[in-house]
C-alpha positions as CSV (number, residue, x, y, z in Angstrom):
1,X,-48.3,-4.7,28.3
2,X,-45.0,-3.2,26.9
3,X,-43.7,-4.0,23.4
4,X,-40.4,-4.0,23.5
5,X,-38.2,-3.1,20.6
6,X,-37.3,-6.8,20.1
7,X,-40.3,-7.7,20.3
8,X,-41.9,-5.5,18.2
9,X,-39.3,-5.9,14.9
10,X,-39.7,-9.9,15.9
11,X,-43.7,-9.1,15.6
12,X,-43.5,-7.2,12.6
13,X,-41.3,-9.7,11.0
14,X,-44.0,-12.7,11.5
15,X,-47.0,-10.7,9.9
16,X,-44.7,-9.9,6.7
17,X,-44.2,-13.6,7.1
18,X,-47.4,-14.7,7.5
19,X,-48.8,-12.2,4.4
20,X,-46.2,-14.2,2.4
21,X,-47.3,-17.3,3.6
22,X,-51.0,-16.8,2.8
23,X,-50.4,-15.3,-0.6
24,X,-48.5,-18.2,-2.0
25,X,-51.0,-20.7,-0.1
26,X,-53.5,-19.0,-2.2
27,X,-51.6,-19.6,-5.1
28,X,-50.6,-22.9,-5.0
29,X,-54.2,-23.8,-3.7
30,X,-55.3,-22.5,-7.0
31,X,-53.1,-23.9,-9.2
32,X,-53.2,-27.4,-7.9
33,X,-57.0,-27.3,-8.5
34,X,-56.6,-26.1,-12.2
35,X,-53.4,-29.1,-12.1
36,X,-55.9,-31.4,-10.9
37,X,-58.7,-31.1,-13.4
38,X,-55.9,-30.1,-16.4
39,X,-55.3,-34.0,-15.5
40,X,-59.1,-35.2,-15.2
41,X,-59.4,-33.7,-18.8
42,X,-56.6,-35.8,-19.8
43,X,-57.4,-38.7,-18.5
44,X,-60.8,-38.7,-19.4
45,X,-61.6,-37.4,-23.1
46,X,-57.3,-37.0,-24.8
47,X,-56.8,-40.5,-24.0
48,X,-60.3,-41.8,-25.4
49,X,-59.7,-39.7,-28.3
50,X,-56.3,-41.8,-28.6
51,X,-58.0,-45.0,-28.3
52,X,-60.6,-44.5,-30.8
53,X,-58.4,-42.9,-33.3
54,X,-55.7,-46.1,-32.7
55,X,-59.1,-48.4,-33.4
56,X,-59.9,-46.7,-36.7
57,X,-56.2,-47.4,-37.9
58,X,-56.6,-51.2,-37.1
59,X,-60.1,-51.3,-38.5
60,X,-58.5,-49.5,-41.5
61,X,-55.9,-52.3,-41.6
62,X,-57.4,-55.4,-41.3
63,X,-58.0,-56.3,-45.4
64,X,-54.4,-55.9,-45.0
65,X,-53.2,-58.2,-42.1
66,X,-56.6,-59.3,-40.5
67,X,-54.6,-61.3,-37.6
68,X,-52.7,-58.2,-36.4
69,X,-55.5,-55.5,-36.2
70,X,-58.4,-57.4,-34.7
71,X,-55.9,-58.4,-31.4
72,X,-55.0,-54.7,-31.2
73,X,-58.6,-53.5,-32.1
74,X,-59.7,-55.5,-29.0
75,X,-57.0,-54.3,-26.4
76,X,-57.7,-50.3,-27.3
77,X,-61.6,-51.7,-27.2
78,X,-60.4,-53.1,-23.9
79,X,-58.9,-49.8,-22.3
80,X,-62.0,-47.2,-23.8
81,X,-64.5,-49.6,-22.2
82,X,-62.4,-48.6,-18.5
83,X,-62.6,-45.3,-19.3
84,X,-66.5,-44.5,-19.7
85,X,-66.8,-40.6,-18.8
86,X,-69.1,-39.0,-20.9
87,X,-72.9,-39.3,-20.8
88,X,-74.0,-41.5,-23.4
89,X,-70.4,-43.1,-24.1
90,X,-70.9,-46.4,-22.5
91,X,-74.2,-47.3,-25.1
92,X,-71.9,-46.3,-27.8
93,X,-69.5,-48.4,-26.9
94,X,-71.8,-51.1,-25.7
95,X,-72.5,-50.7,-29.5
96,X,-69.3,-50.9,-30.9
97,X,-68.6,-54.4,-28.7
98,X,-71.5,-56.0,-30.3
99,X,-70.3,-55.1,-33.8
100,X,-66.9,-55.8,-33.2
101,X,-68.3,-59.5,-31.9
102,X,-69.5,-59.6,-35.2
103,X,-66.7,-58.8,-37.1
104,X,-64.7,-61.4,-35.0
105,X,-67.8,-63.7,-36.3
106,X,-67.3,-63.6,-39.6
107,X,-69.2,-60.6,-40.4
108,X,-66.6,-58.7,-42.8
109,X,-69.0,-57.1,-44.9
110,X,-68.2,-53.6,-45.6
111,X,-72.3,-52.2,-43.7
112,X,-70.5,-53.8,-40.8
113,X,-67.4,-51.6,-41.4
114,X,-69.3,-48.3,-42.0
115,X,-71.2,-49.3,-38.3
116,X,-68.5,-49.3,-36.6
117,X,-66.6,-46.2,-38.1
118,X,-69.8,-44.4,-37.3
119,X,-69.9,-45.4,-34.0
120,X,-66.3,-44.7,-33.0
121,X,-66.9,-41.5,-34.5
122,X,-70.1,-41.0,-32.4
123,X,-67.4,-41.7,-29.2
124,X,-65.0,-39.4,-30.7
125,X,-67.8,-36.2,-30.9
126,X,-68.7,-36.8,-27.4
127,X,-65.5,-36.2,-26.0
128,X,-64.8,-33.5,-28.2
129,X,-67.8,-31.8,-27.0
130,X,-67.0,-32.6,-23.4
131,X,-63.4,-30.9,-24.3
132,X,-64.5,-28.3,-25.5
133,X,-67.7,-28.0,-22.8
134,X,-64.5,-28.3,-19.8
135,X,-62.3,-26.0,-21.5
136,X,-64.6,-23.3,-21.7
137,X,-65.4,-24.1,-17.8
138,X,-62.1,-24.3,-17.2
139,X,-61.4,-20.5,-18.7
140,X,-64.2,-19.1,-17.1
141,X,-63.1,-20.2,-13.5
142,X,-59.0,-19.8,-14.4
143,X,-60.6,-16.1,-15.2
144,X,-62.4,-15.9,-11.5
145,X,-59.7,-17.5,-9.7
146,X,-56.9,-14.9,-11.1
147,X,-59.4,-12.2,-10.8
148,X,-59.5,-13.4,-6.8
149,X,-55.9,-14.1,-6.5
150,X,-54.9,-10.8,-8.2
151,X,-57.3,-9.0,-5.4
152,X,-55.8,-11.1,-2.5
153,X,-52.2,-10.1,-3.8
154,X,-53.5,-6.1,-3.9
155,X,-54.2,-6.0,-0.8
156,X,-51.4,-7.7,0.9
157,X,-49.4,-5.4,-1.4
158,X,-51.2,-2.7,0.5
159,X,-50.9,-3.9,3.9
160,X,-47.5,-4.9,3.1
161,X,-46.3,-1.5,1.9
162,X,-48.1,0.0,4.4
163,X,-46.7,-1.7,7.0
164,X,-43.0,-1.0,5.5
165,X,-43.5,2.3,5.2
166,X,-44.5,3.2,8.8
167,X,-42.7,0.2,10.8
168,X,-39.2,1.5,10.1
169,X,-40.4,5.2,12.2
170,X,-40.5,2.6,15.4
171,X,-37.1,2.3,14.8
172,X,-35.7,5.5,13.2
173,X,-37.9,8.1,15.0
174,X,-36.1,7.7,18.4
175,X,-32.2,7.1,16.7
176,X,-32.7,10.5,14.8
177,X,-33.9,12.2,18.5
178,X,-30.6,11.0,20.5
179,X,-28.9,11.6,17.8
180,X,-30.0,15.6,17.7
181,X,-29.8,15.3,21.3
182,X,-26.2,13.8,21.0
183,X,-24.9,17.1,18.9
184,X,-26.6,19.5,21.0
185,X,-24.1,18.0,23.6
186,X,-21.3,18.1,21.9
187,X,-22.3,21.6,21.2
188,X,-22.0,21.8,25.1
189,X,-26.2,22.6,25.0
190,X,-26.8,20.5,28.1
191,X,-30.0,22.2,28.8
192,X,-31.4,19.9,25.8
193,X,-34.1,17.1,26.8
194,X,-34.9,14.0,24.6
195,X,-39.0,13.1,25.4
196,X,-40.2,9.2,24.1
197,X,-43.6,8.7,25.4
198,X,-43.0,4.4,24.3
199,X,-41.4,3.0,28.0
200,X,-39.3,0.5,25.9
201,X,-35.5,0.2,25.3
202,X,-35.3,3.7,23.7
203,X,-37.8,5.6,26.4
204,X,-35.5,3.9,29.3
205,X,-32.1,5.0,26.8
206,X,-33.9,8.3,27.0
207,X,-34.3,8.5,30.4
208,X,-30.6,8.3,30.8
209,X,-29.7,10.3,28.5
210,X,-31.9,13.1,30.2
211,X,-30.2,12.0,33.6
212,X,-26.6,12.2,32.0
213,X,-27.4,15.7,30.5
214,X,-28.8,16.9,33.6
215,X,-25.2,15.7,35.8
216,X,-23.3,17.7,33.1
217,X,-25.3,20.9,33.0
218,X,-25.1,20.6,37.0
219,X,-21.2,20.0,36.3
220,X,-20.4,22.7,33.9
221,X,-22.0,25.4,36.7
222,X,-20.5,24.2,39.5
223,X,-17.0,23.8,38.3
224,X,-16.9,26.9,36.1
225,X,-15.2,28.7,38.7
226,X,-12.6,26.2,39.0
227,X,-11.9,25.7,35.5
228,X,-11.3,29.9,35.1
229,X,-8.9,29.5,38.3
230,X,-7.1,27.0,36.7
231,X,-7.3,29.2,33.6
232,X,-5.8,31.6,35.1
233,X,-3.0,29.7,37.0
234,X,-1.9,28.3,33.6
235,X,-1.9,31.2,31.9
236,X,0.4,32.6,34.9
237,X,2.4,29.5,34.3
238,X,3.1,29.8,30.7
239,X,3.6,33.6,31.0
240,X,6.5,33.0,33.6
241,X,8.4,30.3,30.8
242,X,11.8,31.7,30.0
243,X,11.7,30.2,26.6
244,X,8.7,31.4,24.0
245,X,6.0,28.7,24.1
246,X,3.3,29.0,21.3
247,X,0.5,26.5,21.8
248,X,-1.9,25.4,18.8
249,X,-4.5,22.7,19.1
250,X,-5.3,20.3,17.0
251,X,-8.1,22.1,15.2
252,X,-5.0,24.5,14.2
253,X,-6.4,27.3,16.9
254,X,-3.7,29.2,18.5
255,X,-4.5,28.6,22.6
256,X,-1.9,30.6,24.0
257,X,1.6,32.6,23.3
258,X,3.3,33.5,26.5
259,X,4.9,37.3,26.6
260,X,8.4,35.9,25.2
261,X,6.9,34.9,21.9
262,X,4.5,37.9,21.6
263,X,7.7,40.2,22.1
264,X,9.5,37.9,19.1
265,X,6.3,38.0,16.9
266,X,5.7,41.8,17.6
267,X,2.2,41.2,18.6
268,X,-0.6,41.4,21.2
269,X,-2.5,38.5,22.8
270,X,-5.8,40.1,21.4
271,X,-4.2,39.6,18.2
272,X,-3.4,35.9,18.3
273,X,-5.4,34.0,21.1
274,X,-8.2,32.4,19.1
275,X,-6.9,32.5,15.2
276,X,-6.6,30.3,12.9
277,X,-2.8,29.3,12.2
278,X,-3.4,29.6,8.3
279,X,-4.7,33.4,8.9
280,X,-1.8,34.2,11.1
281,X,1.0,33.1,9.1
282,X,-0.3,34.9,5.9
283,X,0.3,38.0,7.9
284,X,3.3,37.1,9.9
285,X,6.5,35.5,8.5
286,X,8.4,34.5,11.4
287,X,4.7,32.8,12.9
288,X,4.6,31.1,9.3
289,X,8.4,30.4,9.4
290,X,7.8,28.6,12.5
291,X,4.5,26.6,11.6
292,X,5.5,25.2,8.2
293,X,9.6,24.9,8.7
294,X,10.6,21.6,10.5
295,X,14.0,21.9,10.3
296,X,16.3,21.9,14.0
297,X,18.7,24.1,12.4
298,X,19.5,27.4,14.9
299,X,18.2,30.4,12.9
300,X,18.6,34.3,14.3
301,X,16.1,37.1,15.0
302,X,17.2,40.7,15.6
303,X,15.8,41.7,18.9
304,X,16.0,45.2,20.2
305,X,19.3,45.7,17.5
306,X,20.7,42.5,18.9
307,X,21.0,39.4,17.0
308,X,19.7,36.2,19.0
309,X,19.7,32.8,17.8
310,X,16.8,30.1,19.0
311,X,16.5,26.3,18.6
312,X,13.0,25.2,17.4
313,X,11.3,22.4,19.4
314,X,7.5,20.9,18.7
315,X,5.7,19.1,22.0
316,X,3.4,17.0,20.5
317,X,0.1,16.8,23.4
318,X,-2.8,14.3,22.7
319,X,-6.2,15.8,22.4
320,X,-8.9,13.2,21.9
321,X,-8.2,11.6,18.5
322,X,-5.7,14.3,17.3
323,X,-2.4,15.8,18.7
324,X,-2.5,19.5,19.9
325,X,1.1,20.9,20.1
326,X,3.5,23.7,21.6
327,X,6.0,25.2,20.0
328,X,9.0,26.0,22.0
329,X,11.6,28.8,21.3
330,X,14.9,28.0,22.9
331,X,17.4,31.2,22.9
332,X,21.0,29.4,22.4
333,X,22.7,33.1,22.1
334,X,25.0,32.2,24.7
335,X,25.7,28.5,23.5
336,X,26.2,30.1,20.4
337,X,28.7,32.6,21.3
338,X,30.7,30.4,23.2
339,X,30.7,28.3,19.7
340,X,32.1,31.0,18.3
341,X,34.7,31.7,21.1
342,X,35.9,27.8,20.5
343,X,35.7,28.2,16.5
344,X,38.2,31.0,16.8
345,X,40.1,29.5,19.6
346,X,40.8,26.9,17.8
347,X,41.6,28.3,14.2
348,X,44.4,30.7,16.2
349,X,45.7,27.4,18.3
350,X,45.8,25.4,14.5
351,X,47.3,28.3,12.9
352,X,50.0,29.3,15.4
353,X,51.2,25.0,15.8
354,X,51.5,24.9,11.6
355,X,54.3,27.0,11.6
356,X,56.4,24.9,14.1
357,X,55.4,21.9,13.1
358,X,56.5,22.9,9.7
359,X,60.2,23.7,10.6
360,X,60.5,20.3,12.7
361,X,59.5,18.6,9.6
362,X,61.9,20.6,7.8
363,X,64.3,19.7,10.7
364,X,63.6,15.8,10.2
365,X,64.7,16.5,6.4
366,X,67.4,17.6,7.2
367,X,68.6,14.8,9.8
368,X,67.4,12.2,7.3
369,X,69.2,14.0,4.7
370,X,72.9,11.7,4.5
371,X,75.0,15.0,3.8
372,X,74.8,16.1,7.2
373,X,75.9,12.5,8.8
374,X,74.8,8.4,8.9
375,X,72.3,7.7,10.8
376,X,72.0,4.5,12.3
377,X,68.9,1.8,11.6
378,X,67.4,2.7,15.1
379,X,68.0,6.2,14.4
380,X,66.4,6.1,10.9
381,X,63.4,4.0,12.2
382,X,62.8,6.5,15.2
383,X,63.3,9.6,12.4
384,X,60.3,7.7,10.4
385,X,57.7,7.6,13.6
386,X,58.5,11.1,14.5
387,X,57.7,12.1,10.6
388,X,54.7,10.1,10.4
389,X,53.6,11.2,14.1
390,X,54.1,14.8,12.6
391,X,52.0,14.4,9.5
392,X,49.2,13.2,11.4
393,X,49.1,16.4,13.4
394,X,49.5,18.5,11.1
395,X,46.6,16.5,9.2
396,X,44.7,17.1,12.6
397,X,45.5,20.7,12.6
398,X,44.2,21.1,9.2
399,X,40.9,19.2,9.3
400,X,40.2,21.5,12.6
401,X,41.4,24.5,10.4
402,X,38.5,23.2,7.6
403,X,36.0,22.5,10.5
404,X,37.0,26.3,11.8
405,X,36.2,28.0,8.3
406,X,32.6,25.8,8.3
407,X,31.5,26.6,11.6
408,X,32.6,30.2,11.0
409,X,31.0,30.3,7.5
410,X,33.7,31.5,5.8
411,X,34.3,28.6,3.9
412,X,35.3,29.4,0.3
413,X,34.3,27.4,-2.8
414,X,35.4,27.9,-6.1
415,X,32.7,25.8,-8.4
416,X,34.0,25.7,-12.0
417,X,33.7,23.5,-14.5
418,X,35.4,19.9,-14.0
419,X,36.0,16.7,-15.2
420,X,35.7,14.2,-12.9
421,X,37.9,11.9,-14.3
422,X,41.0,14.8,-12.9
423,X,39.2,14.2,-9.1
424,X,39.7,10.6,-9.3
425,X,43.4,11.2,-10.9
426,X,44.0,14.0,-7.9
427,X,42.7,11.8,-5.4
428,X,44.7,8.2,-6.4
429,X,47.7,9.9,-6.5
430,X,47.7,10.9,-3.1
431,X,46.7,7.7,-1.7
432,X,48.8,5.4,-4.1
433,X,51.9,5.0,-1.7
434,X,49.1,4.2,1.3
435,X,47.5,1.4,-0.8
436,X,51.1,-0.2,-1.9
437,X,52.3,-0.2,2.1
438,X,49.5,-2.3,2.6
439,X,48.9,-4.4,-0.1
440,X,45.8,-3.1,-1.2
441,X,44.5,-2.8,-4.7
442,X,42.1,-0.2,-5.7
443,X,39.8,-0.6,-8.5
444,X,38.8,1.9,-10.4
445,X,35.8,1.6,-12.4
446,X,34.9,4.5,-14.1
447,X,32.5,5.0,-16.7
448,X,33.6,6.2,-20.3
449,X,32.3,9.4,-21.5
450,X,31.4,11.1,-18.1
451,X,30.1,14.7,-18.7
452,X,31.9,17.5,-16.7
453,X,30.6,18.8,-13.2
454,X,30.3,22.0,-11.5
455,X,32.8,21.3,-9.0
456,X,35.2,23.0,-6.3
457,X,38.5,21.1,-7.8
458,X,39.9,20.8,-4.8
459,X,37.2,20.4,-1.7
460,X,36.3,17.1,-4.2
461,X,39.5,15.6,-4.4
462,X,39.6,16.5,-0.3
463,X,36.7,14.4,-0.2
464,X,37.4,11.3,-2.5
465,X,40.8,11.4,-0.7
466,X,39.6,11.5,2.9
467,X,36.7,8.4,1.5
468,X,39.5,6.6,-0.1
469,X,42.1,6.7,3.0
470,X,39.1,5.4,5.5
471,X,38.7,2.6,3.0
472,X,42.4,1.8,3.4
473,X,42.1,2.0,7.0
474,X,39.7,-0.4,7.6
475,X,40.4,-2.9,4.4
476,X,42.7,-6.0,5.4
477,X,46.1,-6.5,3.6
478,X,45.6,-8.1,0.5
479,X,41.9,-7.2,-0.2
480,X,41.0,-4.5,-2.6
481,X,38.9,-1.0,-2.5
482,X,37.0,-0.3,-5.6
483,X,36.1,3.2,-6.6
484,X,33.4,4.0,-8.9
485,X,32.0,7.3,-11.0
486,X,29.1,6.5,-12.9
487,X,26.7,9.4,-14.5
488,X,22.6,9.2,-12.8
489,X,20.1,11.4,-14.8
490,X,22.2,15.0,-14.3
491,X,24.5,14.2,-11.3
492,X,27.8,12.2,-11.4
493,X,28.1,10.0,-8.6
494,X,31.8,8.8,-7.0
495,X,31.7,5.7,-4.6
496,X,34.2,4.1,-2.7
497,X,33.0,0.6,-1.5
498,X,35.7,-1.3,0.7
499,X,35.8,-5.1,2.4
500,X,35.7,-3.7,5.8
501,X,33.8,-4.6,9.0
502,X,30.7,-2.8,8.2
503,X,28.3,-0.2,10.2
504,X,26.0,-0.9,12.2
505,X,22.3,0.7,10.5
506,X,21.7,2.7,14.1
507,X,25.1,4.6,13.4
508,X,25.2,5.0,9.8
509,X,22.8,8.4,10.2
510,X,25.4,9.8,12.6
511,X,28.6,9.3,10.7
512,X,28.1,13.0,9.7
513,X,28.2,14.1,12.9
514,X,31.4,16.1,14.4
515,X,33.5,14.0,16.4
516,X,31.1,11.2,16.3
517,X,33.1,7.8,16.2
518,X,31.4,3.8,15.9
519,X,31.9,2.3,19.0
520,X,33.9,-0.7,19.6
521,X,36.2,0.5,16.6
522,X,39.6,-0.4,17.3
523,X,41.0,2.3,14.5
524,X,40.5,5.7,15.8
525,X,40.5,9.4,14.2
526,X,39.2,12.8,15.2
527,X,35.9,12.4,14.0
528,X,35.8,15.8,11.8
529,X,37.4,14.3,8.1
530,X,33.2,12.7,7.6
531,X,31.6,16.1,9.1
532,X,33.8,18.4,6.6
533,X,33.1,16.3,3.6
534,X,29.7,16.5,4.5
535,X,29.8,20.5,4.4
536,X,32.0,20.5,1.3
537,X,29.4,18.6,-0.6
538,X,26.3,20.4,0.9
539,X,28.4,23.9,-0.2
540,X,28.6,22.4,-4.0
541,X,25.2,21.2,-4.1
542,X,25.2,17.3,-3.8
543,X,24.9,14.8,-1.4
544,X,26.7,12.1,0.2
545,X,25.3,9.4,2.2
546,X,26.6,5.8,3.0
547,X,25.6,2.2,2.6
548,X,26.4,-0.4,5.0
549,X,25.8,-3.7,6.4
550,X,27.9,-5.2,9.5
551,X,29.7,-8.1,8.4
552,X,29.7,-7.1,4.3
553,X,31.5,-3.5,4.1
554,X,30.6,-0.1,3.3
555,X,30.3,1.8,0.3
556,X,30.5,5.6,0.7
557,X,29.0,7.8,-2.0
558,X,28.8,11.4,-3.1
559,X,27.4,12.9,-6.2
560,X,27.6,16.3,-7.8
561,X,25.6,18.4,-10.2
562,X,26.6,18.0,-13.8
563,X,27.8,21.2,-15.6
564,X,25.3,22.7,-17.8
């Protein structure tokens, strides 16, 4: 018959069991029988020896209240003659009930006395004796019975240990073979064999595993011509990508690099297929550029003489419990020269319109001016539209200008030291008149003692100015824009918080975008005044970022270095 593993743990637990079971059986046995006679000793001899003493104290007593002790002598007379043990015991109370007759008689005379004391002493030495007799039985057979109960409990102790030492291998023997088998798989060894001679649950898991590693030795030979075919065709594939592909898995070992990136990293596939990413890119810069920088920013690499600019992009591919990935070079050289072409385009456009659109404003000076002739209200009103209509583009034309000098890189900043209290003075007094034409009342809070800042004068007052005039533009009549500059460890920070509609939090990270605008706005601009304070601040060294929530307003905020 054939155990099985159940069975046998369910087995091995009963004999602990019953080893348990039999030891304390043993010891309760034992100590019920020493119980038991512990009590026969009591009842026998301690409570005669109580009875006889309580009898001498009455017969002691009864010159002194002869009434009282002789009904009390006669009940403890009473209780020692039910309790006759001892051999000899019952003549010698027999005795003591003849005298005692007397004494009830009239007999008081003090031989009388001395008869009975001698006589309940005589009861008294027998069961001392027979205490003393048991006790010394009773030691002698406690010492056999521990003697036989401490050699009962060794050997259990030995069969016990025994057992727990050696039972456990029924279990642990076969777990530790599969589980060598198990990494001599995963070491792709499927020639290995597992061999349990028991035909229980771990022989028949045994006998699948050998089947299993059988099917995948017979797999890995058969397909191995297909899997180098397929090698093959993917490595044609990835060779024939325009872009330069780098792929690493997720043990950080470089898989492939197609000829575009080995031509950008100046190397052979010998000398990359198979590396380790960390060895690579502490002997390559641009590999180690493009393993540990994350940034999307276009950067350039000189190629053959020729500068050429790329896009960085990450394809992240799941591999078992980790994510293997390709790198992907994308050359934007022609994007980016066609930037350029626009940039310029449109610096030469902006530059060529300023200079007419600076004589018809001069022009509309002069027809407002009342030494050349009256105008009439219609005429006034339609002179007002066509100077605000011309400020506007010729604010247009200069926030492209900006944007130009940005995308071109020529933008020039002259960081001295500043206070910022002359920004905010700068800045109000450019957008004053706007606030008073609407009714709107800015609030300045600004904190006292602000340290100076290293600070282009007048890209910062561009900013505040451009922050404060979107504040006006979407603040109601008769609300209020408050602008704060408060000092934060070693920046200054400038906010602008206004009562407007709010932004939305999946537009608020693309406010800084060119040309981006929140949809459903009602107020439009062009989209570039956010972008360029954005690059005026990044070009000093701060940061500005916003704070919204639809429905409660917005607070814009930059913050500059303080000047050290």
């Amino acid at each position: 018959m054939v155990l099985s593993v159940r069975n046998k743990i369910w087995l091995g637990t009963i004999f602990l069991f019953l080893l348990l079971m039999f030891t304390g059986g043993a010891g309760i046995y034992y100590i019920a029988i020493m119980k038991g006679e512990a009590k026969a000793v009591l009842k026998d001899n301690y409570e005669t020896l109580a009875w006889c003493h309580d009898m001498q104290q009455q017969l002691d007593s009864i010159d002194l209240d002869y009434n009282k002790s002789v009904p009390l002598f006669e009940i403890a007379l009473k209780k020692q003659e039910h309790n006759i043990t001892e051999q000899g015991e019952g003549n010698y109370t027999g005795k003591l009930r003849t005298e005692f007759e007397q004494l009830k008689a009239g007999d008081t005379t003090i031989a009388n006395f001395r008869l009975m004391h001698n006589t309940i002493q005589h009861i008294l030495n027998l069961n001392m004796e027979a205490i003393h007799r048991k006790t010394v039985i009773a030691e002698t057979t406690s010492e056999k019975r521990l003697t036989l109960i401490i050699a009962i409990a060794a050997i259990i102790f030995m069969i016990s240990f025994t057992f727990s030492v050696n039972f456990p291998s029924i279990v642990t023997n076969p777990i530790i073979q599969l589980t060598e088998a198990i990494k001599e798989i995963t070491n792709k060894n499927y020639r290995h064999r597992i061999f349990i001679e028991n035909k229980d649950e771990f022989g028949e898991l045994a006998d699948a595993f050998n089947n299993m590693a059988q099917r995948l030795e017979y797999f890995e030979s058969s397909n191995l011509n297909k899997l180098m075919f397929e090698k093959s065709r993917a490595e044609a594939v990835i060779n024939s990508l325009k872009d330069a592909s780098i792929g690493i898995d997720k043990n950080n070992i470089i898989l492939f690099a197609n000829f575009q990136a080995l031509q950008l990293l100046g190397l052979k596939a010998n000398e990359i297929l198979g590396k380790k990413v960390e060895e690579l890119a502490s002997s390559n810069d641009l590999f180690a550029f493009l393993v540990n920088n994350e940034s999307t920013t276009p950067f350039k690499i000189v190629v053959e003489n020729r500068e050429n600019y790329f896009v960085r992009e990450v394809v992240e591919v799941a591999q078992g419990e980790g994510n293997s990935k390709v790198i992907v070079l994308r050359n934007i050289t022609s994007f980016k020269e066609l930037d350029v072409a626009k940039t310029n385009f449109i610096a030469t456009i902006s530059h060529e319109l300023k200079t007419p659109l600076a004589a018809s404003d001069f022009s509309l000076k002069l027809l407002s001016d009342e030494r050349i002739g009256t105008l009439s209200d219609e005429q006034k009103e339609l002179i007002e539209n066509l100077k605000q209509d011309n400020q506007r583009v010729l604010k247009i034309l200069s926030e492209l200008l900006n944007m130009s000098q940005v995308e071109s890189g020529r933008i020039k900043i002259n960081v001295n030291e500043v206070s910022p209290y002359q920004i905010v003075q700068n800045a109000m007094e450019t957008v004053s008149s706007g606030a008073k034409e609407k009714n709107i009342e800015i609030i300045k809070d600004l904190a006292e003692g602000l340290p100076s800042i290293m600070a282009d004068t007048e890209k910062s007052t561009w900013v505040l100015n451009n922050l404060l005039t979107n504040a006006l533009k979407f603040t109601t009549s008769g609300s209020s824009i408050r602008l704060t500059v408060k000092q934060n460890d070693k920046l200054v920070v400038f906010s602008v918080t206004d009562t407007g509609p709010g932004i939305a939090p999946e537009y608020q990270t693309k406010l800084f975008d060119r040309y981006f605008q929140v949809p459903g706005v009602n107020i439009k601009g062009t989209g570039l005044g956010l972008s360029i304070s954005k690059e005026f601040i990044d070009a000093q060294k701060g940061r500005i970022w916003v704070e919204s929530k639809p429905g409660t307003g917005s607070v814009f905020s930059f913050s500059l270095p303080m000047y050290s």
